[in-house]
C-alpha positions as CSV (number, residue, x, y, z in Angstrom):
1,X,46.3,85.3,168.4
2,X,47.1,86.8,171.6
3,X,49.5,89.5,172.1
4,X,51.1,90.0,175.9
5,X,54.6,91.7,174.6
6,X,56.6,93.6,171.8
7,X,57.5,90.3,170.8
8,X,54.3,89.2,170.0
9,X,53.4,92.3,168.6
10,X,56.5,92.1,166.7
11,X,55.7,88.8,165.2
12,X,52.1,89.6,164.2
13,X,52.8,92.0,162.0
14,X,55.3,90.5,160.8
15,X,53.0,88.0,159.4
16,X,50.1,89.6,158.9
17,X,51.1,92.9,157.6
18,X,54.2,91.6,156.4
19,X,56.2,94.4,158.2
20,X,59.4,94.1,159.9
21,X,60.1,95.3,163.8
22,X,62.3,94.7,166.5
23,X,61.0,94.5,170.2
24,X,62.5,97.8,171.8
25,X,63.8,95.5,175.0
26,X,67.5,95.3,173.5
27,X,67.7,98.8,174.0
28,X,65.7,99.2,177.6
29,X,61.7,100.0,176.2
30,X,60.6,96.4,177.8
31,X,57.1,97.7,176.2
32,X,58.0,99.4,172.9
33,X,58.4,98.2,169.1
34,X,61.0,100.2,167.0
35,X,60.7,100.8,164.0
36,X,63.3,101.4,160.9
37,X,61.9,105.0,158.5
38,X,65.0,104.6,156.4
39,X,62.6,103.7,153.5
40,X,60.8,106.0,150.4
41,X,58.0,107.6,151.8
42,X,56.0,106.0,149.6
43,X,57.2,102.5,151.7
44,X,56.4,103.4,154.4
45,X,53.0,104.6,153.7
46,X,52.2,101.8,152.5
47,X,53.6,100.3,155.8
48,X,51.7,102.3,157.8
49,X,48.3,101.1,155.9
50,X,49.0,97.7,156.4
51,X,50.0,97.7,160.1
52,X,46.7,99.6,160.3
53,X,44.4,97.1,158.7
54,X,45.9,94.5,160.9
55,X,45.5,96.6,164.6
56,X,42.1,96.6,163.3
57,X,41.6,93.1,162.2
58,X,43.4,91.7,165.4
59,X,40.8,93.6,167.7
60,X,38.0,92.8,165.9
């Protein structure tokens, strides 16, 4: 897959780490993904682990 935005970004992880994102351009950060910590820490741990393994899958 190739990734040339947020949106892309967004959607990536969203199906291969199975975490939710929203592109940052609706509130002016053309190049930014926001992300949503009102979750257990324990989530988002586990979130974190999983958006990891897939950076590192997608490059390689």
């Amino acid at each position: 897959m190739t990734i040339n935005n947020p949106d892309d970004l967004s959607e990536y992880l969203l199906h291969t780490a199975h975490v939710a994102t929203v592109s940052g351009a609706a509130f002016g950060a053309d190049h930014c993904l926001r992300f949503s910590y009102a979750a257990s820490d324990e989530n988002l741990r586990k979130a974190i682990g999983r958006i990891a393994e897939a950076v590192a899958r997608w490059r390689g």
